[in-house]
ZAKOLDO-991333 format. One line per 4 residues: their letters; for each residue x, y, z of N, C-alpha, C. Coordinates in nm, 2 decimals, padded with zeros to 4 digits. Example, Ala and Ser with C-alpha at 12.3 -4.5 7.8 and 13.67 -1.06 7.14 Angstrom:
% residues 2
AS> 01.32 -00.57 00.78 01.23 -00.45 00.78 01.32 -00.33 00.78 ~ 01.28 -00.22 00.71 01.37 -00.11 00.71 01.29 00.00 00.79 $
% end
This chain:
% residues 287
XXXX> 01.79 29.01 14.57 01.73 28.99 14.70 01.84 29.01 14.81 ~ 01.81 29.07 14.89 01.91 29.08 15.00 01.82 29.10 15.16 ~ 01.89 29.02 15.25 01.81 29.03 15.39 01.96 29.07 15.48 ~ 01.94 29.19 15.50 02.09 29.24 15.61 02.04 29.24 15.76 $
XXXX> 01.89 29.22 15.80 01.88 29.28 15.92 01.91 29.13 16.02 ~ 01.94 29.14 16.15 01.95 29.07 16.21 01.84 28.94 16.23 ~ 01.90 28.80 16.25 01.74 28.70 16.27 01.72 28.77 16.40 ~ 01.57 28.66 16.38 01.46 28.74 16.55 01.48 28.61 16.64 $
XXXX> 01.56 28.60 16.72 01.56 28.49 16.83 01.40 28.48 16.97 ~ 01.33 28.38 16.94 01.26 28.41 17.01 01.23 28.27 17.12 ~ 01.18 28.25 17.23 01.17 28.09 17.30 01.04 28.10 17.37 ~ 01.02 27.98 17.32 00.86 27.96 17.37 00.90 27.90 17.50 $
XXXX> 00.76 27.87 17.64 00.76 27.81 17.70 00.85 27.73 17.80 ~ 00.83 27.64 17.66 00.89 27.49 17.67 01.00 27.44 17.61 ~ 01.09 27.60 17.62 01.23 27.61 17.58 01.30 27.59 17.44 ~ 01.18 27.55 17.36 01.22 27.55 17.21 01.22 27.71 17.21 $
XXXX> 01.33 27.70 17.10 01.43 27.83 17.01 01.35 27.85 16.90 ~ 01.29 27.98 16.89 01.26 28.03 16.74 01.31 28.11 16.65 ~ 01.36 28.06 16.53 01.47 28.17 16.43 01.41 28.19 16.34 ~ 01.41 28.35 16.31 01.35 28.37 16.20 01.41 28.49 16.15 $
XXXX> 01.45 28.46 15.98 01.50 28.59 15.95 01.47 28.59 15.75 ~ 01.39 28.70 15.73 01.31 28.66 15.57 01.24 28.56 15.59 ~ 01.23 28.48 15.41 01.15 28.37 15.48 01.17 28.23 15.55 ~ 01.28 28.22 15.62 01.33 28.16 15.71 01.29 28.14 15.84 $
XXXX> 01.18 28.00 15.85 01.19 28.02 16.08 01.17 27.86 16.09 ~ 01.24 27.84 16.21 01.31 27.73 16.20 01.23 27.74 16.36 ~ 01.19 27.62 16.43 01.18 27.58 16.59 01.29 27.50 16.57 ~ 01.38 27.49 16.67 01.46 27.42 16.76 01.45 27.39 16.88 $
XXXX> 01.49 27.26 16.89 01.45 27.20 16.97 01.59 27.11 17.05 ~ 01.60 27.13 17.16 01.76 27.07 17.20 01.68 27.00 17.36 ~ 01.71 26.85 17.42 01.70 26.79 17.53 01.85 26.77 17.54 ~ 01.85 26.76 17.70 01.99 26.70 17.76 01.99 26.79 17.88 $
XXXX> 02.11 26.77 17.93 02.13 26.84 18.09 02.12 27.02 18.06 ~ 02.03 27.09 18.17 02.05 27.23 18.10 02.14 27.31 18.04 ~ 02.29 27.29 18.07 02.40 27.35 18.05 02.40 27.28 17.87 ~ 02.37 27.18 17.85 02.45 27.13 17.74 02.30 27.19 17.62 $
XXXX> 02.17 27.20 17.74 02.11 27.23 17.59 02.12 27.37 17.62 ~ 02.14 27.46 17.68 02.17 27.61 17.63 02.31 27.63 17.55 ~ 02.39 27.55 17.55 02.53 27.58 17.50 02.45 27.53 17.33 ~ 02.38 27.41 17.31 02.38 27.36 17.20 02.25 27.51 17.12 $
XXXX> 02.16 27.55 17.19 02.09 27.64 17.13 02.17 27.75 17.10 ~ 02.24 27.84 17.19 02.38 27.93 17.17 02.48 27.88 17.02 ~ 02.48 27.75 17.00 02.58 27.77 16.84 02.47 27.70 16.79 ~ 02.31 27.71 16.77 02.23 27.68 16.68 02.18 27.85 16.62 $
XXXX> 02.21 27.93 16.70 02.20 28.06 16.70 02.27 28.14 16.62 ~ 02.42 28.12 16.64 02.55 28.13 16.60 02.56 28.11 16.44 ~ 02.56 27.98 16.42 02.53 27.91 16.32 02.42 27.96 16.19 ~ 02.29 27.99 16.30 02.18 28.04 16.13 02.21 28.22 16.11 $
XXXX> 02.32 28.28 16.20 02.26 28.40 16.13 02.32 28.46 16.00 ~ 02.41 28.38 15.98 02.47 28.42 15.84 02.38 28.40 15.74 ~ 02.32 28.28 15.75 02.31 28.15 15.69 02.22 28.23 15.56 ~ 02.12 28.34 15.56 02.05 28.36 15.45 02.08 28.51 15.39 $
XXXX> 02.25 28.59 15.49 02.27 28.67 15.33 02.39 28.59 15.27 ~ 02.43 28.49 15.34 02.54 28.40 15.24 02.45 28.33 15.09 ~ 02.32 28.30 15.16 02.25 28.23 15.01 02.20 28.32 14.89 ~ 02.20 28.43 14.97 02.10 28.57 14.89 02.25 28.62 14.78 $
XXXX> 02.40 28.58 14.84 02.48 28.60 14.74 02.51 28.51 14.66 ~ 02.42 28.38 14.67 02.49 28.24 14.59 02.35 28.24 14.48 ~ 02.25 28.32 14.50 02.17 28.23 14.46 02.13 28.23 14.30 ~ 02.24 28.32 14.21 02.20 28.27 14.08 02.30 28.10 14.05 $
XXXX> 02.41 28.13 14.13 02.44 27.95 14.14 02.34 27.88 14.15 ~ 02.27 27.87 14.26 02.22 27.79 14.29 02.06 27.77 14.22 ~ 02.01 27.89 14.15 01.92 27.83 14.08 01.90 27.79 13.92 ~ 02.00 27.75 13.90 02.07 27.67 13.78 02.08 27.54 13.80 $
XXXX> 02.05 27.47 13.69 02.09 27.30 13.76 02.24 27.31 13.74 ~ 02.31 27.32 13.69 02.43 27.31 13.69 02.49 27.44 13.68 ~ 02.67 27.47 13.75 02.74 27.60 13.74 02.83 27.59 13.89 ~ 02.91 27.68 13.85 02.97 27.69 13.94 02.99 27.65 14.14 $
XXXX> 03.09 27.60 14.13 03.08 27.54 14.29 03.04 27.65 14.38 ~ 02.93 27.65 14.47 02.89 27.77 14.57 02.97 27.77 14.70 ~ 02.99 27.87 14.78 03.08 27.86 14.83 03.04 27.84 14.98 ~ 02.93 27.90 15.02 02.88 27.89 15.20 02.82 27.74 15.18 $
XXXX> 02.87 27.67 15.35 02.82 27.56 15.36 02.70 27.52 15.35 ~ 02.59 27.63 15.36 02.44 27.55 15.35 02.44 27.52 15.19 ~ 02.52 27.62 15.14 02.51 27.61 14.95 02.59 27.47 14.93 ~ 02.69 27.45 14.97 02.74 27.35 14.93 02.67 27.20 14.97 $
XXXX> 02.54 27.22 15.07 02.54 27.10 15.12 02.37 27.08 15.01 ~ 02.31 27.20 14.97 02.25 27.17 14.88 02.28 27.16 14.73 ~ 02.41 27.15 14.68 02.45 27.12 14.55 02.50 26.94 14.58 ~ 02.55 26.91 14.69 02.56 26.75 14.73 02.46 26.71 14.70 $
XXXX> 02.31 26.76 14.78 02.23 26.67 14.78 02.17 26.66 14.66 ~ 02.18 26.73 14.54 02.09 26.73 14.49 02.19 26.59 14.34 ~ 02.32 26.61 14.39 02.41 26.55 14.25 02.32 26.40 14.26 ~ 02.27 26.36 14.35 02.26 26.19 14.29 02.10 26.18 14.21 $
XXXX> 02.07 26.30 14.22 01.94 26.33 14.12 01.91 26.37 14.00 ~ 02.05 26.40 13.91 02.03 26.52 13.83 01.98 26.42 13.70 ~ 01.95 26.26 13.65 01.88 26.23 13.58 01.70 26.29 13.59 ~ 01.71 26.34 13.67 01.58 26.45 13.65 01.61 26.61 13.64 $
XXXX> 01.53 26.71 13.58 01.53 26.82 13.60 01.54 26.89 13.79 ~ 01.66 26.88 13.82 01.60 27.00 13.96 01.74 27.04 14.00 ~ 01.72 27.16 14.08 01.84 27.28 14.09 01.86 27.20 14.24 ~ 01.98 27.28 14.28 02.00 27.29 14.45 01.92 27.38 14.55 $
XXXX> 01.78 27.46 14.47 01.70 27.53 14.58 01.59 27.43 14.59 ~ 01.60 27.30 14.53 01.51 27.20 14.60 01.54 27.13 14.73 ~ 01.67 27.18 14.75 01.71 27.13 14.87 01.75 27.22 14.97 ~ 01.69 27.35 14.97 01.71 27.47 15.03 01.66 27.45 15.21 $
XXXX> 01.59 27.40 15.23 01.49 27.43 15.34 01.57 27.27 15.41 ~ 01.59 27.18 15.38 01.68 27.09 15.43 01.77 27.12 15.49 ~ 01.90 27.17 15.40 01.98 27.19 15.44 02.05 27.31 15.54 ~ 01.95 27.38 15.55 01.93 27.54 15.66 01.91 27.42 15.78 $
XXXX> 01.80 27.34 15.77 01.80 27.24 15.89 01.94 27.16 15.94 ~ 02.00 27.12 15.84 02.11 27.02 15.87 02.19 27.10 15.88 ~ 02.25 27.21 15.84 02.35 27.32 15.90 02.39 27.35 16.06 ~ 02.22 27.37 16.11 02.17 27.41 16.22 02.19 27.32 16.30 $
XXXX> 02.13 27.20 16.27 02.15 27.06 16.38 02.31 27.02 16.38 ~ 02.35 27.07 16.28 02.58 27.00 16.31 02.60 27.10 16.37 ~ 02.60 27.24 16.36 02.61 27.29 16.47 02.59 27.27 16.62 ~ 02.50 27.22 16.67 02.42 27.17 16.80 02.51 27.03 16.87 $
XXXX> 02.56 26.94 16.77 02.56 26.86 16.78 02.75 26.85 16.76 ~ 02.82 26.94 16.80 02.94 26.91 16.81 03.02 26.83 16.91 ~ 03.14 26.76 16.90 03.16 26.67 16.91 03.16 26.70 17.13 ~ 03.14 26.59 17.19 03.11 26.66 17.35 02.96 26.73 17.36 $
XXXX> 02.87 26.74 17.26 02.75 26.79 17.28 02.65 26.78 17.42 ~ 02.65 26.69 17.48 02.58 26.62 17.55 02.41 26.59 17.58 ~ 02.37 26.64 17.44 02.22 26.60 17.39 02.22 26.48 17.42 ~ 02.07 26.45 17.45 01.98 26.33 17.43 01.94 26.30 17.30 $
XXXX> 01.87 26.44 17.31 01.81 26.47 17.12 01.80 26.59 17.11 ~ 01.78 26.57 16.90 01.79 26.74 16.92 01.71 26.74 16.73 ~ 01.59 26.81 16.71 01.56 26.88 16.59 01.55 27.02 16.57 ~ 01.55 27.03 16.41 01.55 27.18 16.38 01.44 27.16 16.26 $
XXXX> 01.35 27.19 16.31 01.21 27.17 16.22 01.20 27.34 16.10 ~ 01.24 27.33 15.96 01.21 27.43 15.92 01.11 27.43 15.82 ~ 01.00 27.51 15.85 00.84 27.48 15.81 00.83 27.34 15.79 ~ 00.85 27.24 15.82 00.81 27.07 15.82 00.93 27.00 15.78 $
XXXX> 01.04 27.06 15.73 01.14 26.99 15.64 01.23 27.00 15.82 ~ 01.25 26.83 15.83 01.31 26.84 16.01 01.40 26.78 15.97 ~ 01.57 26.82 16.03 01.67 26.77 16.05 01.64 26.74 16.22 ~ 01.70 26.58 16.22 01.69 26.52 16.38 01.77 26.43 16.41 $
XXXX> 01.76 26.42 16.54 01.93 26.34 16.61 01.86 26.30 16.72 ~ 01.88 26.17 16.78 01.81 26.10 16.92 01.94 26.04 16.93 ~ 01.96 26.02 17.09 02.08 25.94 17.14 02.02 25.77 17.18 ~ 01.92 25.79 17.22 01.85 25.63 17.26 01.65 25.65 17.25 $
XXXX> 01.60 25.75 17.30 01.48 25.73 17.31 01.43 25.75 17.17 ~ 01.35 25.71 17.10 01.32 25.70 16.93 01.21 25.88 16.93 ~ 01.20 25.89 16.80 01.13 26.04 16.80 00.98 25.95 16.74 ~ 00.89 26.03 16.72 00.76 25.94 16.66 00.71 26.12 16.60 $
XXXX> 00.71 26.04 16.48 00.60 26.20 16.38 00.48 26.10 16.32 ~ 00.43 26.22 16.33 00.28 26.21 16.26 00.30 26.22 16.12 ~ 00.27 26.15 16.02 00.24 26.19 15.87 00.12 26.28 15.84 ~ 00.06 26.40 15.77 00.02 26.43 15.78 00.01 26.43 15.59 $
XXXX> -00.17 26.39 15.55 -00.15 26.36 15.40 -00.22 26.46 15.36 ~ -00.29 26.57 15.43 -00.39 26.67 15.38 -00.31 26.82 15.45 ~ -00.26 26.89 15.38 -00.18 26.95 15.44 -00.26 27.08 15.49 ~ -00.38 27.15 15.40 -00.49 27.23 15.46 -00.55 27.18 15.61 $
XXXX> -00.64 27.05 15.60 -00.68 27.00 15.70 -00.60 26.93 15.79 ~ -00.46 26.90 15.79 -00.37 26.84 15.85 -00.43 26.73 15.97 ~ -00.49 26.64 15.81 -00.57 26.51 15.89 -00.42 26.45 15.87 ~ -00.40 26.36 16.04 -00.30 26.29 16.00 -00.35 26.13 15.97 $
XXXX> -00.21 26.04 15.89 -00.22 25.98 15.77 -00.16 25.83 15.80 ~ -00.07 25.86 15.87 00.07 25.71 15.95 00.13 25.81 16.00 ~ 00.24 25.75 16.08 00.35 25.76 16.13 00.46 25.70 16.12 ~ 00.53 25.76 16.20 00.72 25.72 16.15 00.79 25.67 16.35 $
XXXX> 00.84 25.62 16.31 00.90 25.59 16.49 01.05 25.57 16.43 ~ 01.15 25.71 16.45 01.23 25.73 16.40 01.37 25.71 16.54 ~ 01.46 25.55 16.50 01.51 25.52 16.65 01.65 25.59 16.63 ~ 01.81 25.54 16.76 01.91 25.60 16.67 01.96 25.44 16.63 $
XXXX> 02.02 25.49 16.53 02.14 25.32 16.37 02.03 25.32 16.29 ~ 01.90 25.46 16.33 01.82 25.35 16.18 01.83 25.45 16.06 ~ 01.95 25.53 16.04 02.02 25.58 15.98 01.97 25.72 15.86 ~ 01.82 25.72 15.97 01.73 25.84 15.95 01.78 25.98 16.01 $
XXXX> 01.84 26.06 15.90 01.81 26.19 16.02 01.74 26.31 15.94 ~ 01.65 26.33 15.86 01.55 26.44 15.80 01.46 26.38 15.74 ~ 01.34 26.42 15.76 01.21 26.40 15.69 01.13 26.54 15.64 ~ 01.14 26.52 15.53 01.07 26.64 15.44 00.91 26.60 15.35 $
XXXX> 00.88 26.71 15.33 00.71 26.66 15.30 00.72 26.82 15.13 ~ 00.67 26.75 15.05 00.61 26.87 14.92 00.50 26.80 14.89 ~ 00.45 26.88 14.79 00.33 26.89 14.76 00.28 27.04 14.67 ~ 00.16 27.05 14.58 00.14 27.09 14.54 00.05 27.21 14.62 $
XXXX> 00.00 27.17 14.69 -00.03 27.29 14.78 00.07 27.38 14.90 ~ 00.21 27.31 14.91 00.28 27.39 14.99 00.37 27.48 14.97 ~ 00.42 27.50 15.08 00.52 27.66 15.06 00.58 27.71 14.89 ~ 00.63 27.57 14.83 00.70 27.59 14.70 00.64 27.51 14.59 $
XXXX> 00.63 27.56 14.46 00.59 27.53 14.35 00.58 27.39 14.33 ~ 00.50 27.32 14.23 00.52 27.15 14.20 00.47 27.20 14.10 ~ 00.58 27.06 14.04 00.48 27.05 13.90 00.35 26.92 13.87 ~ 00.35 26.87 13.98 00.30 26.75 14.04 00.16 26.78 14.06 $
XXXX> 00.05 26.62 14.12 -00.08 26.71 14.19 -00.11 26.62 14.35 ~ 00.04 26.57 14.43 00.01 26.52 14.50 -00.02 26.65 14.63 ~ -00.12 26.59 14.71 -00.15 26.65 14.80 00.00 26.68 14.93 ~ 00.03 26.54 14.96 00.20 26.55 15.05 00.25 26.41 14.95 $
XXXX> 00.39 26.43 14.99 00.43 26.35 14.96 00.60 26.35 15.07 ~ 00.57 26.26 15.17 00.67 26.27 15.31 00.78 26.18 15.29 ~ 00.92 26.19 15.32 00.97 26.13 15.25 01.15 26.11 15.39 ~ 01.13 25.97 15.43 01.28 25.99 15.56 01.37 25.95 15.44 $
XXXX> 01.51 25.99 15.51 01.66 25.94 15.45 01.74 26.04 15.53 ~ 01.85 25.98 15.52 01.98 26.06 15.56 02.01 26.17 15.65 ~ 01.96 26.25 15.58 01.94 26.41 15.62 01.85 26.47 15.58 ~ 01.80 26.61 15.57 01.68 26.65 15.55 01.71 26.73 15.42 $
XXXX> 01.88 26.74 15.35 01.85 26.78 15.24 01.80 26.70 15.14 ~ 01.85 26.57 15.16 01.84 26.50 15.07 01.62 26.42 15.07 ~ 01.61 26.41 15.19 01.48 26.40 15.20 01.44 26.51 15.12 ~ 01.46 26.59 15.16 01.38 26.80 15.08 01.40 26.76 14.90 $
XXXX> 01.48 26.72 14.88 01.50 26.69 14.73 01.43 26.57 14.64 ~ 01.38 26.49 14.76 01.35 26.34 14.70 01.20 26.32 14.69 ~ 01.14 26.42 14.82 01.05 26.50 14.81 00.96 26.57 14.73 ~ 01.04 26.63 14.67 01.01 26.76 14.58 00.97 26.69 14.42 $
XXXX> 01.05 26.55 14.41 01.12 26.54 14.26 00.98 26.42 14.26 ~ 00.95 26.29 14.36 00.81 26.23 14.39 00.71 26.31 14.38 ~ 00.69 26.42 14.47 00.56 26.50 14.41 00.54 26.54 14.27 ~ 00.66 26.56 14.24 00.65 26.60 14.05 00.59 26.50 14.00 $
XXXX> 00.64 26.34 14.08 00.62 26.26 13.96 00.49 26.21 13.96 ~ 00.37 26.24 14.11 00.26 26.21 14.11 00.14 26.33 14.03 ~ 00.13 26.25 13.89 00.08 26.30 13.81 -00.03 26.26 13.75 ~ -00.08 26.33 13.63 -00.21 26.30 13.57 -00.17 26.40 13.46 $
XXXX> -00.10 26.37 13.40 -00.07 26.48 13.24 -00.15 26.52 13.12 ~ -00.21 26.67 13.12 -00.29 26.68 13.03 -00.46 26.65 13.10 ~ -00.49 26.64 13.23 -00.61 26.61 13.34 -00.69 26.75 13.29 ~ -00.82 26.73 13.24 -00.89 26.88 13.24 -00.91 26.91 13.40 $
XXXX> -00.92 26.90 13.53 -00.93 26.92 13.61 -00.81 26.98 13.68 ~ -00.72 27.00 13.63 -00.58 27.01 13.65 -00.52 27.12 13.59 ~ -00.52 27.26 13.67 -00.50 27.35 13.61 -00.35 27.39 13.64 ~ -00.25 27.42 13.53 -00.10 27.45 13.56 -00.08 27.64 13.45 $
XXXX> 00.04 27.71 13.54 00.07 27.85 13.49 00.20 27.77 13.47 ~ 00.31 27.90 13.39 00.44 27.90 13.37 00.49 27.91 13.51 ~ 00.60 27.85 13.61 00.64 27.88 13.74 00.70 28.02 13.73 ~ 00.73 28.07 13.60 00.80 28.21 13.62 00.70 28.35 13.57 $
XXXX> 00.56 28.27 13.56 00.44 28.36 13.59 00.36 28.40 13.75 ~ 00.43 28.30 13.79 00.40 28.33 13.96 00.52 28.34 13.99 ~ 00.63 28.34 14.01 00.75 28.44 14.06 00.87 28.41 13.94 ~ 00.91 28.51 13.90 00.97 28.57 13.75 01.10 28.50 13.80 $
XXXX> 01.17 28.49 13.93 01.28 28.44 13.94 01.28 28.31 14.01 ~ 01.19 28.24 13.97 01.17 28.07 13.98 01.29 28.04 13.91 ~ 01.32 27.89 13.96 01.39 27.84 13.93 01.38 27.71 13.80 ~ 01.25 27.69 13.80 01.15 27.65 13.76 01.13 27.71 13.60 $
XXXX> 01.15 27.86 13.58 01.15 27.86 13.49 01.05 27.88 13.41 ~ 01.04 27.88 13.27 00.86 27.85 13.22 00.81 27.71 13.26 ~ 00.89 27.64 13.30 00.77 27.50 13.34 00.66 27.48 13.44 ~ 00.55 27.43 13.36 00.40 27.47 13.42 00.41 27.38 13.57 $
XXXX> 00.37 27.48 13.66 00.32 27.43 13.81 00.17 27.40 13.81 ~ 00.16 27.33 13.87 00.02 27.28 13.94 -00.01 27.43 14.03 ~ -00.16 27.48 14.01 -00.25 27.57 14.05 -00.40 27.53 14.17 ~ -00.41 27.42 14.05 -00.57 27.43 14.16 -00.56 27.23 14.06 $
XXXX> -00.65 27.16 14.19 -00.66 27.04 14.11 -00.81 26.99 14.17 ~ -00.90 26.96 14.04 -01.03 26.91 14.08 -01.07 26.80 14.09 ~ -01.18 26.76 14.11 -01.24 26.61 14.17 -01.16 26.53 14.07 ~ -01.11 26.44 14.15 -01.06 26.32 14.06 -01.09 26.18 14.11 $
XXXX> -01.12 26.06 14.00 -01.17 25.95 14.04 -01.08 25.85 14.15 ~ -01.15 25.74 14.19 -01.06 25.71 14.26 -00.94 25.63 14.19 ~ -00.99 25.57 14.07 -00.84 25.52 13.96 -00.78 25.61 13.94 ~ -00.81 25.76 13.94 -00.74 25.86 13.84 -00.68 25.88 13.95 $
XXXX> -00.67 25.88 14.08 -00.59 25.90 14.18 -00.46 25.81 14.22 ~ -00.52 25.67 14.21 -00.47 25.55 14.19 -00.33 25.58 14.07 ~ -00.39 25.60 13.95 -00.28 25.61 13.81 -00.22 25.73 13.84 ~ -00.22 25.81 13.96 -00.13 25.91 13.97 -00.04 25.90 14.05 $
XXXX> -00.10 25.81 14.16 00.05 25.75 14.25 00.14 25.67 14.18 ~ 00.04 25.59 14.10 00.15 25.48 14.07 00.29 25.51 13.99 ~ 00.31 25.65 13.89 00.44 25.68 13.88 00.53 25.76 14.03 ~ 00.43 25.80 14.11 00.53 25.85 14.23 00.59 25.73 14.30 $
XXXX> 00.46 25.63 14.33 00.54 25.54 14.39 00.65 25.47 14.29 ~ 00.65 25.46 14.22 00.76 25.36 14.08 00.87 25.49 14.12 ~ 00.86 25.57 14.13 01.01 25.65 14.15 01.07 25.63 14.28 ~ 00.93 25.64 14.40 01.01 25.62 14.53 01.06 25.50 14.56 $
XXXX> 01.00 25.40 14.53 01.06 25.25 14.51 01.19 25.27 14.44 ~ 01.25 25.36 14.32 01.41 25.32 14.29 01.49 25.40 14.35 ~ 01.41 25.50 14.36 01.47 25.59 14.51 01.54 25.51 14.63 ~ 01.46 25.41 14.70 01.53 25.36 14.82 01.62 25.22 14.76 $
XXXX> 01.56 25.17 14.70 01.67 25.08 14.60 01.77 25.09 14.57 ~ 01.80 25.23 14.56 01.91 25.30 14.56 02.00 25.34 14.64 ~ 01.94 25.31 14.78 01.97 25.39 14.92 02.00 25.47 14.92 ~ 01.92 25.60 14.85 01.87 25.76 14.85 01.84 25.79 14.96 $
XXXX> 01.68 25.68 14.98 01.61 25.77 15.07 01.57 25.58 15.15 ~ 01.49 25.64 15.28 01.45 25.48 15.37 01.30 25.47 15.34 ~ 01.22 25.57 15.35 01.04 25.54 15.34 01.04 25.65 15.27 ~ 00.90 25.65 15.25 00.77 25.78 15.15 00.65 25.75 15.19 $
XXXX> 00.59 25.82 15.23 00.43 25.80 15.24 00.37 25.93 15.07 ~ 00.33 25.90 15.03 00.25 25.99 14.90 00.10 26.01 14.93 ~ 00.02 26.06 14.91 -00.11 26.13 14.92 -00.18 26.20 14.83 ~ -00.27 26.15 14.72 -00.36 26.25 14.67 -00.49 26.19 14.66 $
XXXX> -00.61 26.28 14.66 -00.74 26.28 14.66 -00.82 26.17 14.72 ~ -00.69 26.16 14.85 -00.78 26.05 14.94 -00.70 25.94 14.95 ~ -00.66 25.90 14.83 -00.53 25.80 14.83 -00.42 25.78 14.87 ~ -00.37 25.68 14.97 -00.25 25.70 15.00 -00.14 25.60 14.98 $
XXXX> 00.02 25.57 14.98 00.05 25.49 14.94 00.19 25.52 15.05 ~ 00.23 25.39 15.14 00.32 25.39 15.23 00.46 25.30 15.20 ~ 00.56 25.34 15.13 00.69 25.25 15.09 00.79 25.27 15.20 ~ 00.85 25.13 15.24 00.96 25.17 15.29 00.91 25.13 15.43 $
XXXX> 01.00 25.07 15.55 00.91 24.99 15.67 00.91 25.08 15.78 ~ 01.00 25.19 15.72 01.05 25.31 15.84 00.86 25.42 15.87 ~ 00.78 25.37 15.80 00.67 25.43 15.79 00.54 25.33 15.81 ~ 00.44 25.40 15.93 00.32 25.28 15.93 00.23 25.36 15.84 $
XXXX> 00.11 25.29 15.82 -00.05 25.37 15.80 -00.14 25.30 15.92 ~ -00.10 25.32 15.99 -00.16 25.30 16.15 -00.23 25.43 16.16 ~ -00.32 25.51 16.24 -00.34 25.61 16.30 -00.21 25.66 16.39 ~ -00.16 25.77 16.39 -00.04 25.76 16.52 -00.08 25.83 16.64 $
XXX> -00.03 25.75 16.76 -00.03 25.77 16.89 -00.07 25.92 16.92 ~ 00.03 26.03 16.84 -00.02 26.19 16.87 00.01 26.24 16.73 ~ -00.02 26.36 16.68 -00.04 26.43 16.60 00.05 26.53 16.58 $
% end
């Protein structure tokens, strides 16, 4: 795979930055005095355009769980996030879309920056930075219908900076059948990983309503491998829903125990389950 052509810079409106280059597109978003957020959009710019034929040359590293040290910083920052994980099966392209985010926001955010705040939202996986006023996201637990679910009121020392969401219906494979499963901590690689590995674990093993293929019958160069992904998932009871959180949530609870990650909201077939104080099940203020 190789992408040589230049990303597409594009700006809406209301001054957010759009980058998009393959399947890469990122909104950014920079507040502060105008000079300081044009300078910070200018090396948010700088910053992504390498950023995806450096991975297009790393990426049989990186889709191995284990092998050689990768060398571009977004590679390196997804083989970090993924080391405090590896008692489970998953590579460093579970933490791909994270850390394209966190690349992009340390860039922005160099030292003299003079942001207020600043995110780099890539497809929902948000790296984010506030200097005093708190950010507020919507959880969203239906990702077709994007009914939202709780919210997050994300301040700065509360030592949140990415929130990432998987699931079996989005952009990338699960082997899971949760509908979202949203997940704050750190940064957004490590959210993007903790993410990914909770939706796995919201399960129902062997469900006849629960149809799974080999991941490397839907793209040959998964990372994934022959291990069956979730396809299509049918009516399930409301226990059967119930006994399928309850191994996601048992993971996200040793997850923050751990201080991996700070909250999770999980979601399937109606059910939802909110850990962690950094997360309400309130309705939120906006969407």
């Amino acid at each position: 795979m190789s992408f040589r052509e230049r990303p597409v810079v594009r700006f809406a409106r209301d001054g957010r930055m759009r980058l998009t280059h393959g399947p890469i597109d990122l909104i950014v978003t920079a507040e502060g005095t105008p000079e300081a957020t044009k300078a910070a959009l200018r090396r948010a710019h700088e910053a992504f355009e390498p950023v995806l034929p450096a991975l297009c040359d790393e990426l049989s590293r990186l889709r191995a769980p284990q092998g050689a040290r990768p060398i571009g910083p977004v590679a390196n920052r997804m083989v970090s996030a993924v080391a405090p994980f590896v008692e489970r099966f998953v590579t460093p392209m579970a933490a791909v879309a994270g850390a394209v985010a966190d690349h992009v926001l340390a860039a922005m955010l160099m030292p003299g920056h003079g942001l207020d705040r600043a995110h780099v939202n890539n497809g929902g996986d948000i790296a984010l930075w506030t200097r005093e006023s708190p950010l507020r996201l919507a959880i969203c637990e239906d990702p077709v219908l994007r009914a939202p679910g709780g919210r997050a009121v994300i301040g700065p020392g509360d030592g949140i900076g990415g929130v990432a969401t998987s699931g079996w219906r989005g952009r990338s494979q699960s082997m899971g059948i949760a509908d979202a499963v949203t997940v704050l901590a750190r940064d957004a690689a490590t959210a993007d990983v903790a993410a990914t590995l909770i939706a796995n674990a919201v399960d129902l093993p062997g469900h006849p309503s629960i149809s799974r293929v080999p991941a490397n019958a839907l793209a040959p160069d998964s990372d994934l491998g022959a291990r069956r992904v979730t396809t299509a998932v049918g009516p399930l009871a409301p226990v059967e829903a119930r006994q399928a959180l309850d191994a996601g949530h048992a993971l996200a609870q040793d997850y923050i125990r751990r201080g991996l990650i700070r909250a999770a909201c999980l979601a399937v077939a109606g059910q939802r389950r909110a850990i962690g104080d950094a997360i309400s099940q309130e309705e939120p203020e906006y969407a």
